[in-house]
C-alpha positions in Angstrom: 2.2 -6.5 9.8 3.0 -8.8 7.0 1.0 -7.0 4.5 2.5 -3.9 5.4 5.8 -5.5 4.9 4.8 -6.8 1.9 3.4 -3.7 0.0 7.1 -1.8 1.1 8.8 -4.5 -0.1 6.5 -4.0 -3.6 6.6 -0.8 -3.5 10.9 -1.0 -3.2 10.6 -3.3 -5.8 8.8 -0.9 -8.3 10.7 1.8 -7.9 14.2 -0.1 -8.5 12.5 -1.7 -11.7 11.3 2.3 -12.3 14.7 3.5 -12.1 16.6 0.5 -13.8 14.1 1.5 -17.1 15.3 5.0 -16.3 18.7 4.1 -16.6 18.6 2.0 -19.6 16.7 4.6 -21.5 19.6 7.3 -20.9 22.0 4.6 -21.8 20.6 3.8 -25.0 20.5 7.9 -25.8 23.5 7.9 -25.0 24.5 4.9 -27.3 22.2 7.0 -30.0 23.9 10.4 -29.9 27.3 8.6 -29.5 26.2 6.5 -32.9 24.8 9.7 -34.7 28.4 11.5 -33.4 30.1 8.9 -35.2 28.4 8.5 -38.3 28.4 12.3 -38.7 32.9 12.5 -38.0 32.4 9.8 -41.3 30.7 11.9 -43.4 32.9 15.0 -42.5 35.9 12.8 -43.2 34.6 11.1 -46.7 33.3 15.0 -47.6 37.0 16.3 -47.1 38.5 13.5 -49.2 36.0 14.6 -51.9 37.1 18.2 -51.3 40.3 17.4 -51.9 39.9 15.0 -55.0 38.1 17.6 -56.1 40.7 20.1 -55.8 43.6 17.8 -57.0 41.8 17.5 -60.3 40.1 21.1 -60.5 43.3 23.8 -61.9 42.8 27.8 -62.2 43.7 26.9 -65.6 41.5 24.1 -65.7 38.2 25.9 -64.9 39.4 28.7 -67.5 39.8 26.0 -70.4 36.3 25.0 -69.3 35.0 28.0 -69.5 36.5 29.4 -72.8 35.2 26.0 -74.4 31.7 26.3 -72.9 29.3 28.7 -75.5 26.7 29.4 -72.5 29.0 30.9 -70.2 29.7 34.6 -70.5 33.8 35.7 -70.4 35.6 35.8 -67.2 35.6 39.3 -65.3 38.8 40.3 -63.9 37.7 41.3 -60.5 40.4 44.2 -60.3 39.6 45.6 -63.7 36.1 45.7 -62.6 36.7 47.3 -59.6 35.1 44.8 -57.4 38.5 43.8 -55.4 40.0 47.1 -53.2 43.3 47.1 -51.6 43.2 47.4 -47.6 44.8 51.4 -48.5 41.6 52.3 -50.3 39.1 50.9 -47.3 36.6 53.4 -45.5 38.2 55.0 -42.7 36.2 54.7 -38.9 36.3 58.2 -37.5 36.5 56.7 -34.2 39.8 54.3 -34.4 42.9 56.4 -33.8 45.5 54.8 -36.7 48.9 54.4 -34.8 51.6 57.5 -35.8 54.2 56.7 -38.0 57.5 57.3 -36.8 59.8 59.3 -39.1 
């Protein structure tokens, strides 16, 4: 009887220590991801200062001075000269979307 007593009270034993290692693994993944989730909202948040540094020192005017001063680089296209850019009035028409009638 008392070896029987003492193997469930082993065998208890084991499988709290089993599930305490259990629950200190998922802890520390959680302590992981919740690291990684943090060091990741720091980049974002240095990456939109850059963004806008970069666009508080980066003009339209700015990148055309750089570009008219710079031999490499061919001349700027106008994009509605080229014919590139339509206007939402020249679009493709769907066949199958009824356009709403205009009232007179």
């Amino acid at each position: 009887m008392f070896w029987k007593l003492l193997a469930i009270i082993i065998a208890i034993g084991l499988t709290a220590c089993g599930l305490l290692s259990m629950r200190q693994a998922r802890l520390q993944a959680v302590h992981e991801l919740a690291d990684a989730q943090l060091r990741i909202w720091r980049h974002d948040e240095r990456l939109l200062l850059l963004r806008a540094e970069i666009a508080k020192r980066i003009t339209p005017d700015g990148v055309r001075n750089m570009l008219a001063h710079s031999p490499d680089l061919p001349d700027l296209i106008d994009a509605a000269e080229a014919g590139w850019l339509t206007l939402p009035d020249e679009g493709p028409v769907d066949p199958w979307v009824r356009l709403p009638e205009r009232q007179p």
